[in-house]
VOLUM-460123 format. One record per residue (C-alpha): x, y, z. Coordinates in steps of 0.001 Angstrom, whole numbers, plus 500000, padded with zeros to 6 digits. Example, Ala and Ser with C-alpha at 12.3 -4.5 7.8 and 13.67 -1.06 7.14 Angstrom:
BEGIN
512300495500507800/513670498940507140/
***
This chain:
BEGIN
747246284421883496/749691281759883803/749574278191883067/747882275224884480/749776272255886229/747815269175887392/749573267211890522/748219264103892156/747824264022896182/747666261555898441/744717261649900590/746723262415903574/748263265370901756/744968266355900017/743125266606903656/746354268311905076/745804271019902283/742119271126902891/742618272117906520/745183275007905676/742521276428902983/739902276121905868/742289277928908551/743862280557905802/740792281356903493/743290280868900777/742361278479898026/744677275419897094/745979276816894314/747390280583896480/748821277550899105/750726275329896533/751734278036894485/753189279559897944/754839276039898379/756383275510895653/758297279342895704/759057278450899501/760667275357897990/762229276418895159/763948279217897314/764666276434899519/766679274703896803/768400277728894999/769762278519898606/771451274308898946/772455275011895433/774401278188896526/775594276698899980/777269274092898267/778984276360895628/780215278654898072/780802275686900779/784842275139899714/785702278794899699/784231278652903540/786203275498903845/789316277587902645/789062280155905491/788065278238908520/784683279012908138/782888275760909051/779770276721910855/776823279179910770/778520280835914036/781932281254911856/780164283225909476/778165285566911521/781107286083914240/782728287819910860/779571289632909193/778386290813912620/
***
């Protein structure tokens, strides 16, 4: 069992959550959990961009396309 976390919500995020738990049949605590690991992933991958963002830099790698013309 893990542990609890309280959060406030506005009431235009509170009904926005209430609709997805209508539409999903999840409950609000399987759609923030799901959320928060979508952001979190979200974040680690920025983190990593911007680490890895000068080596890029260093090879003429300066967009998306650059990258995948190579790896494809």
């Amino acid at each position: 069992m893990g542990r609890t976390l309280t959060i406030r919500l506005d009431e235009d995020l509170e009904l926005a959550l209430d609709q997805v738990m209508a539409r999903t049949g999840r409950t609000r605590s399987e759609v923030v959990r799901d959320a928060l690991r979508r952001q979190l992933a979200v974040q680690e991958f920025r983190e990593l961009r911007a680490q890895l963002l000068p080596y890029g830099e260093a090879r003429d790698l300066l967009t998306d396309e650059d990258v995948f013309s190579i790896v494809s």
